[in-house]
C-alpha positions in Angstrom: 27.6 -87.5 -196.6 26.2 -85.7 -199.9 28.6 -82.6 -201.3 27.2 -80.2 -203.5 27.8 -81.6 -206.4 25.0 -84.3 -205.4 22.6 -81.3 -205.7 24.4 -80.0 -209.0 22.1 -80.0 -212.3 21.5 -82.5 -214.8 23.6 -82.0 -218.0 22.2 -82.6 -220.6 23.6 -85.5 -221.8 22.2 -86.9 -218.4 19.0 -86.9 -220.1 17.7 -88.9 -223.3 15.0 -87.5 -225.5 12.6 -90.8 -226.6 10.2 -90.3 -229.4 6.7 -90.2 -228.1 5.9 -92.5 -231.2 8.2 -95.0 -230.3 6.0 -95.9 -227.0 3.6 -98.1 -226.7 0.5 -96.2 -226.3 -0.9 -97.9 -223.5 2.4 -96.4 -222.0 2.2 -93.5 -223.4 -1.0 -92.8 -222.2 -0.2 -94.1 -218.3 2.5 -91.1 -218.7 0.8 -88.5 -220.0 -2.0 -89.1 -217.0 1.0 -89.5 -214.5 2.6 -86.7 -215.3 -0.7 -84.3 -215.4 -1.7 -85.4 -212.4 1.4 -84.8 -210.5 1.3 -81.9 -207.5 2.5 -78.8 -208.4 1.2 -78.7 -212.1 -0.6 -75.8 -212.9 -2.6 -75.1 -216.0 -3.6 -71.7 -215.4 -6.5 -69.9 -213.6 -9.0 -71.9 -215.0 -9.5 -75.4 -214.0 -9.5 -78.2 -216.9 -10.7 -82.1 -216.7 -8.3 -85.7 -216.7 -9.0 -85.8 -220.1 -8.4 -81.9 -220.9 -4.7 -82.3 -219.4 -3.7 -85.3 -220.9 -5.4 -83.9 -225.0 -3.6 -81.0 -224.0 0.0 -83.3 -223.3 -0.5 -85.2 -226.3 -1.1 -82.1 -228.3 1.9 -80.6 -227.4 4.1 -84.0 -227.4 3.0 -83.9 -231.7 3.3 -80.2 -231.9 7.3 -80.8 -230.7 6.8 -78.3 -227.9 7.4 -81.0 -225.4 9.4 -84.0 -225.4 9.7 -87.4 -223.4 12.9 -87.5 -221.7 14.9 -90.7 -219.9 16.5 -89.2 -217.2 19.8 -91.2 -216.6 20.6 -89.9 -212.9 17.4 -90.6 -212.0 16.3 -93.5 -214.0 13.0 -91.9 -214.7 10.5 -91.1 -217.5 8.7 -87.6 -217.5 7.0 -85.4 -220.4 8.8 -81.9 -220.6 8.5 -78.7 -222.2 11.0 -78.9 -225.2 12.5 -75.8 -224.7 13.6 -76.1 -221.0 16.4 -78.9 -221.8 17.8 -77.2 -224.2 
């Protein structure tokens, strides 16, 4: 049976912030299309290509306004915006 601290959220030391530059970019690339391509994302009211989304990601992964995060719980890799974690 599952309490409520199953459903509590993530500290933040449950997550580890890996610098996009230290994956491979084949890997970095299968990601940032992974991660765009997921339900629920929305870029706005106007629709944008594959390729639009994932400039856009890496854009904003060398900007700083989004990071790649190890989520320890989890054991999963995901691209999110930098200021949401902390």
């Amino acid at each position: 049976m599952m309490d409520d601290a199953d459903y509590a959220p993530l500290a933040l030391h449950d997550y580890i912030q890996v610098p996009y530059q230290n994956i491979n970019p084949q890997t970095l690339e299968q990601l940032i299309e992974d991660v765009v391509t997921r339900d629920g994302t929305d870029y706005g009211a106007e629709e944008m290509s594959l390729a639009e989304k994932k400039a856009q990601a890496l854009y904003n992964l060398q900007r700083g306004t989004a990071v790649v995060v190890f989520d320890n719980r989890s054991q999963t890799v995901t691209i999110v915006n930098k200021d949401s974690l902390f």
